[in-house]
N, C-alpha and C positions, 0 to 999 in steps of 0.2 A: 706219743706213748711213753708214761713214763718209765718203761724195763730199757728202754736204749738210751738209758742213760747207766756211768758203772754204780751209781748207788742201785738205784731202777734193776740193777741184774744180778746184782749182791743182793737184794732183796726177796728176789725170786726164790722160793721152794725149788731145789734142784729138779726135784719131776718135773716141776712147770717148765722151768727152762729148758731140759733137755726136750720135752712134747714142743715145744715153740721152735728150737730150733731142726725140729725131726729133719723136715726136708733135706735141710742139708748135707744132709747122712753123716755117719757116723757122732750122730749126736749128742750117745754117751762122753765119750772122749772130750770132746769138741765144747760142751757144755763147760768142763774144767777147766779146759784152757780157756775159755770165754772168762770164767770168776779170776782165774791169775790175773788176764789181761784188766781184768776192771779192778783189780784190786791193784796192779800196779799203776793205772790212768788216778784212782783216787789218793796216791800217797804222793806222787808225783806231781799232779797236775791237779790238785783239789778245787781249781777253779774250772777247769775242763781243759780240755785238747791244745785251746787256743792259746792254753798259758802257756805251751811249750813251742810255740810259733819261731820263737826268739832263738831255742836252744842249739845248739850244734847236732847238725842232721847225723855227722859220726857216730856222737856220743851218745843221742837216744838210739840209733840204729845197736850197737852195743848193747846197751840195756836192755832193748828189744830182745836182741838174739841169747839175750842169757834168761829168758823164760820160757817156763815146760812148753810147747805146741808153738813155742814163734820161729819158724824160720828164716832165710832172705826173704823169700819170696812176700812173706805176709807183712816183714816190717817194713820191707820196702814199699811196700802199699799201704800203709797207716802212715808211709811220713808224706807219700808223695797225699794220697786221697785225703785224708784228717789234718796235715798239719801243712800241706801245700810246699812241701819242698821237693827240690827237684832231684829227682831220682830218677832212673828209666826200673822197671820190672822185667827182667827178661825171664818171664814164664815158661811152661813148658810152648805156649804158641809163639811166645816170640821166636823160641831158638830152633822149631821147628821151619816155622816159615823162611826163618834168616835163612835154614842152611838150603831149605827149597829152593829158595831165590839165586842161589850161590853165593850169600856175602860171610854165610859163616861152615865153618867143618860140620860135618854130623858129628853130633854127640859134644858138642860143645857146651862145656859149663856153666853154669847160672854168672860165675864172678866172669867169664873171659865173654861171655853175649854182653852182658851188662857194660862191661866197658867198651865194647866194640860199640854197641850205640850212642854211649854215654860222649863218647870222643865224636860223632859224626849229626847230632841234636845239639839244639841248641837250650841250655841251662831254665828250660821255663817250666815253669810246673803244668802249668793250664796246658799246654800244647803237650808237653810227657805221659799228664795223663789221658788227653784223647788221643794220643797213639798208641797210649796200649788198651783202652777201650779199643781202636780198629783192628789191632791185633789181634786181641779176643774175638771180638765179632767176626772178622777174616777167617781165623783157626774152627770157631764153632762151626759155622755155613758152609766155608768147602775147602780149608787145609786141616782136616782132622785127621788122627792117625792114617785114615781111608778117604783120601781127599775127592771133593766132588770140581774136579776141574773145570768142568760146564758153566759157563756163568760164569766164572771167579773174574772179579776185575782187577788181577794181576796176569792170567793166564795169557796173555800176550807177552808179556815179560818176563815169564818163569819159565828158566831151563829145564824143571824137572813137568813139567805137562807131555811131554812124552819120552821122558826118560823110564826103562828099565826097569822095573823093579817097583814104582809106585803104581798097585793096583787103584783107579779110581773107583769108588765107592757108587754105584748107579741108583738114579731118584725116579721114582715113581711116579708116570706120568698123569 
């Protein structure tokens, strides 16, 4: 298709774009920060993503983080998903799960999860981004804020499965 490309989305009539990407919600917003981001992919990277393969993962992470709607979290996943370097994403499921499991504090920062995993993974991209794929998938299915303990194939290993205070969330038989 050719809109997920950043000319393809610069091209797009803003209603279009924003109805395209409804689901996602908050679509209005979301849509803008969509045009910055292809507007800086085009100035940048006029060849595509791939030209910035080479670059210093630092240095775009910076660039990233200084446009409207880029957080950590999102640049960190455009360098790791798009440009294959190795970052960990410590999400809200990473740092939820982390501190379930006990390896991190509640309420632990996006930069202090990130380096906790960052220092205990090994530098590869391909394995960085299927664990935090598992992590996601994990966090969706049964560590959400209401965790579904039952099933979970950590639940043997997690401290908080009968800890206190975490109501489990019950599934419809």
């Amino acid at each position: 298709m050719q809109a997920l490309t950043p000319a393809g989305i610069l091209a797009l009539p803003v209603p279009v774009l924003e109805q395209t990407i409804r689901p996602a919600g908050y679509y209005r917003v979301k849509a803008g920060y969509l045009t910055t981001l292809a507007s800086w992919v085009q100035q940048h990277a006029p060849g595509g993503l791939a030209s910035l393969a080479d670059a210093d993962a630092g240095e775009l992470r910076h660039e990233l983080l200084g446009l409207r709607g880029i957080g950590p979290e999102t640049a960190d996943s455009i360098l790791l998903y798009a440009l294959g370097k190795p970052l960990v994403v410590a999400d809200a499921y990473t740092r939820r799960i982390g501190a379930r499991l006990g390896m991190l504090p509640e309420g632990t920062t996006y930069v202090a999860a990130q380096g906790y995993f960052a220092r205990r993974l090994p530098a590869d991209a391909e394995m960085l981004g299927e664990f935090h794929a598992l992590v996601v998938r994990l966090g969706k299915e049964f560590c959400g804020k209401r965790p579904r303990c039952s099933g979970c194939p950590l639940a043997a290993r997690c401290p908080s499965v009968a800890a206190p205070g975490i109501r489990e969330r019950s599934v419809p038989a």
